[in-house]
C-alpha positions as CSV (number, residue, x, y, z in Angstrom):
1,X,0.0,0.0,0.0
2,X,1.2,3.4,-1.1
3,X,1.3,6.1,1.9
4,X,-1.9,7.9,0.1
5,X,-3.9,4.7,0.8
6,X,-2.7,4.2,4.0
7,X,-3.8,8.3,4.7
8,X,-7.4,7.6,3.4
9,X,-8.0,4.8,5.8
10,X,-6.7,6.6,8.8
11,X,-8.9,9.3,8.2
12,X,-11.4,7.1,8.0
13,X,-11.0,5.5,10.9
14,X,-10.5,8.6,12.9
15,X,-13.7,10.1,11.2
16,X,-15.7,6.8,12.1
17,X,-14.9,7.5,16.0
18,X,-15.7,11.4,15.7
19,X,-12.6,12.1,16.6
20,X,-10.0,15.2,15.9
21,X,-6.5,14.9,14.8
22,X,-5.3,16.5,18.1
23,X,-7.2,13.7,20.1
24,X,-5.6,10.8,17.9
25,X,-2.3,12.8,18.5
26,X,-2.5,12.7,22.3
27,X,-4.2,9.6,22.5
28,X,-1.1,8.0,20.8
29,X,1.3,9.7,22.0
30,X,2.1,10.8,18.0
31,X,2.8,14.9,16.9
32,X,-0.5,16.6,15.8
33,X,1.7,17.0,12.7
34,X,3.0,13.7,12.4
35,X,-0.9,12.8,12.5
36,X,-1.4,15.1,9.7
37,X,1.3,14.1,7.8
38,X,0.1,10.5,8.0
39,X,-3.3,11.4,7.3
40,X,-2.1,13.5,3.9
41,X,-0.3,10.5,2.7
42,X,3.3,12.3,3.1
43,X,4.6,10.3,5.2
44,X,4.6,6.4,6.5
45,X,4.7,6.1,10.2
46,X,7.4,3.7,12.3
47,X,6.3,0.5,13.4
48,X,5.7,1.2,16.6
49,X,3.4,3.9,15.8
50,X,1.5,1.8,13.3
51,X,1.0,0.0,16.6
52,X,-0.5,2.5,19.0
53,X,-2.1,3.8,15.6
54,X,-4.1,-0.5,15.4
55,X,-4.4,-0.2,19.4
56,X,-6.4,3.5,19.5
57,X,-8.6,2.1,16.4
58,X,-9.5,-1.0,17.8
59,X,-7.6,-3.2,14.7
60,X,-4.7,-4.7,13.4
61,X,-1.5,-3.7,12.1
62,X,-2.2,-5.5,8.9
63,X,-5.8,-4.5,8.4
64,X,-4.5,-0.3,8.3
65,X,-1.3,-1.1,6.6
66,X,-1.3,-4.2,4.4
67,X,-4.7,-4.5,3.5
68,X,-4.1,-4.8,-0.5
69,X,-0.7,-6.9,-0.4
């Protein structure tokens, strides 16, 4: 998965829970602009925020970021 796919279903996610970037940010322990540039695609993040990332949606690693492999 490119990092623009990866963005589309973050944002989904986080939109799903009615929740604002700043929230995932804190919640995760993540930069509100590392959140952002997930989000935008212009960036991939480290595996142990794809972690926390899984943990605060409530799925796995490989459902956000290896869906289409």
């Amino acid at each position: 998965m490119d990092a623009k796919e990866i963005g589309a279903i973050l944002r989904k996610l986080r939109e799903e829970k009615k929740e604002t970037k700043r929230h995932v940010a804190k919640t995760t322990g993540c930069s509100y602009a590392s959140i952002c540039a997930y989000e935008y695609g212009n960036r991939i993040p480290c595996d142990e925020v794809k972690v926390k990332l899984a943990s605060h949606f409530g799925t796995t690693v490989e459902k956000i970021f290896f869906a289409n492999q």
